[in-house]
N, C-alpha and C positions, 0 to 999 in steps of 0.2 A: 728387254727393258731393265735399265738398270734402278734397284730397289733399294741399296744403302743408300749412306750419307757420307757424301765426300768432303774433304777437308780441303779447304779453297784458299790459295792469298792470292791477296787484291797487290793492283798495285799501276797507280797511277795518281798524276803530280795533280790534276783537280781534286778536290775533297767532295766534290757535288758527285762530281763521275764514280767516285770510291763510294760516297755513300748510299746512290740511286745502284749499283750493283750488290752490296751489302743486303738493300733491303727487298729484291726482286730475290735475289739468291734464298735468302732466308725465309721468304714467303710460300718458296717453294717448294720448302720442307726438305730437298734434297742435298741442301750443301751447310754445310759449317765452315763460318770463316776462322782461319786460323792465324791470318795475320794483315794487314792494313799497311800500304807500304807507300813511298812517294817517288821512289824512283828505284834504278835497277840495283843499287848498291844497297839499298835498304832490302830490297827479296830476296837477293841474294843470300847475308845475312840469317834472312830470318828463317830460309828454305835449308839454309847447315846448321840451325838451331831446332827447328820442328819442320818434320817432312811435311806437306802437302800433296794428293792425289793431282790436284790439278793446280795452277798458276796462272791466273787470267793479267796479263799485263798490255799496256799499252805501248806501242812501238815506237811512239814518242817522247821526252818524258825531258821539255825544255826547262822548267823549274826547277829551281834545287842544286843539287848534285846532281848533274847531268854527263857523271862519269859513264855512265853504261847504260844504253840504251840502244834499241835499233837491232841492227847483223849482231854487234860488237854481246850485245846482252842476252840476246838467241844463241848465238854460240857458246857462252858461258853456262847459259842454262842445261843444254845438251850435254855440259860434260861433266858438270858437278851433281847433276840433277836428272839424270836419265829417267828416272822412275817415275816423275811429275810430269805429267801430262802439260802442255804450254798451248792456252786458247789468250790469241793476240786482238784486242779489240781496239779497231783504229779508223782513224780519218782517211786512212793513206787509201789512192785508188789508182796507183800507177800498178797494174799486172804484174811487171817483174818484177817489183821489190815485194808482191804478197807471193808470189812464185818463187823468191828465193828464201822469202822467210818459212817457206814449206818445207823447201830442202834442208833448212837447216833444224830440221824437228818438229816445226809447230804442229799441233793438228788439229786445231779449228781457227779461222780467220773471220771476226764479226765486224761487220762496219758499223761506227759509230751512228750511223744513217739508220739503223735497223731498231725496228723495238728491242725493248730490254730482255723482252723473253725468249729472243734468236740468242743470246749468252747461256741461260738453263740448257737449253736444246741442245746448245755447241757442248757443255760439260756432261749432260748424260750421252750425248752420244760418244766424245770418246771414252766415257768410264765405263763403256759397253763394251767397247775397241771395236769401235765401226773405223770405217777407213776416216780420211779427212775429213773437218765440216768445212762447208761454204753458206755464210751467211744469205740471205737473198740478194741484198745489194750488192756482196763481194764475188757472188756466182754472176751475176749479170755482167759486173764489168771483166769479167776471166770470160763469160759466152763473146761479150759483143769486139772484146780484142781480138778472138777466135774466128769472128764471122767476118770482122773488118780485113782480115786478114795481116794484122799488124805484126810486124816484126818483133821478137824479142831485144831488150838492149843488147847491144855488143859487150856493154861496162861489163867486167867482171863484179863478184859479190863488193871487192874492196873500193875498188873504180865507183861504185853506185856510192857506196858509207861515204865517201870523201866529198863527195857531187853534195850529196845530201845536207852533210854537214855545212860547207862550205855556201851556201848559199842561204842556209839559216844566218848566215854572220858570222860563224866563227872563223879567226883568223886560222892559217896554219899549221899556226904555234901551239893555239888551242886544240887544234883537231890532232896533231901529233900527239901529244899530251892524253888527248882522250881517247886514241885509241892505240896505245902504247906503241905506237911507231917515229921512227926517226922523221925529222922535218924535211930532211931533202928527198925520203922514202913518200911523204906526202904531198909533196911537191911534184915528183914527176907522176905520182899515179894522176893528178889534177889536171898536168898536161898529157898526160896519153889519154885520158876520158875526153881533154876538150879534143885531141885530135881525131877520136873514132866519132866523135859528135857532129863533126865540121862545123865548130865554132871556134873565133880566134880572139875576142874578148870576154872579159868576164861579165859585162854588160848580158850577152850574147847569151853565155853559159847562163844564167840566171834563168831568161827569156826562156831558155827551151825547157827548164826546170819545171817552171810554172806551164808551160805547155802543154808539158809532158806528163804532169804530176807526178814529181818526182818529192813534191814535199805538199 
């Protein structure tokens, strides 16, 4: 059991969601916030200014500056930040986008669906260095894709960000933009995603999105 007090930044674009983990956190005796943030350029920031043990961020983060968020802000995290522990608390319930943000460092994944106290849980256990957490909600949907026997996507990690992106509304232009890749490099990854998909509009691609829960 772990018996300090970790030093935690928040970091997510609702201010209700930042301040109901703030005060679950700090109730708990075990964590000290060290910084309050709105999006992933704001954590970033503030995680090369004052370390944090852990980084509880949300894998969404449409408000704001919406430069970094998602794979694109997981991976950033992993390489400036290796020593901060990253617990991702989200809506998201499509299995391979929490199974790749696994690979890409995180190690606890809490669904927004879960009480506030599966986040404590998720923070001492890996300040313990237990292996990964799965929340109850996000354990259930990783069993029953398990048991349904569902395929993994085909989309590579970039193929999924572009899908993702790209059906929240951003153009293109935007999404090249935001995740520092050329436009015509965001372009074809769009159409090799729709073509591993077998969809041939973007009507179509949307449709399976939400099917699929890929947002």
């Amino acid at each position: 059991m772990y018996d300090g007090v970790l030093r935690v930044a928040l970091a997510d674009d609702h201010p209700l969601v930042v301040a109901a983990l703030r005060d679950c956190l700090q109730r708990s005796g075990s964590a000290q916030i060290s910084c309050e943030c709105r999006n992933g350029t704001e954590l970033l920031g503030a995680l090369d200014q004052h370390h944090a043990d852990i980084a509880i961020t949300d894998f969404c983060m449409g408000h704001g500056d919406t430069s970094l968020d998602g794979f694109n802000l997981l991976g950033r995290l992993a390489r400036r930040h290796p020593l901060t522990r990253v617990v991702v608390i989200s809506a998201q319930t499509n299995p391979a986008i929490i199974r790749r943000a696994m690979k890409l460092g995180v190690r606890a994944f809490v669904s927004k669906e879960d009480h506030l106290e599966e986040v404590v849980r998720a923070c001492i256990h890996v300040a313990s260095g237990g292996s990964c957490f799965y929340s109850p909600a996000v354990h259930a949907i990783l069993q029953h894709a398990t048991l349904a026997g569902a395929p993994a996507t085909e989309l590579t990690q970039r193929e999924l960000e572009v899908i993702r992106l790209y059906v929240q509304g951003l153009q293109l232009t935007d999404i090249a933009g935001k995740l520092g890749r050329s436009v015509s490099t965001i372009s074809s990854q769009k159409t090799v995603a729709m073509r591993k998909l077998g969809v041939q509009t973007n009507t179509g691609l949307i449709r399976y999105a939400y099917e699929n829960r890929l947002i």
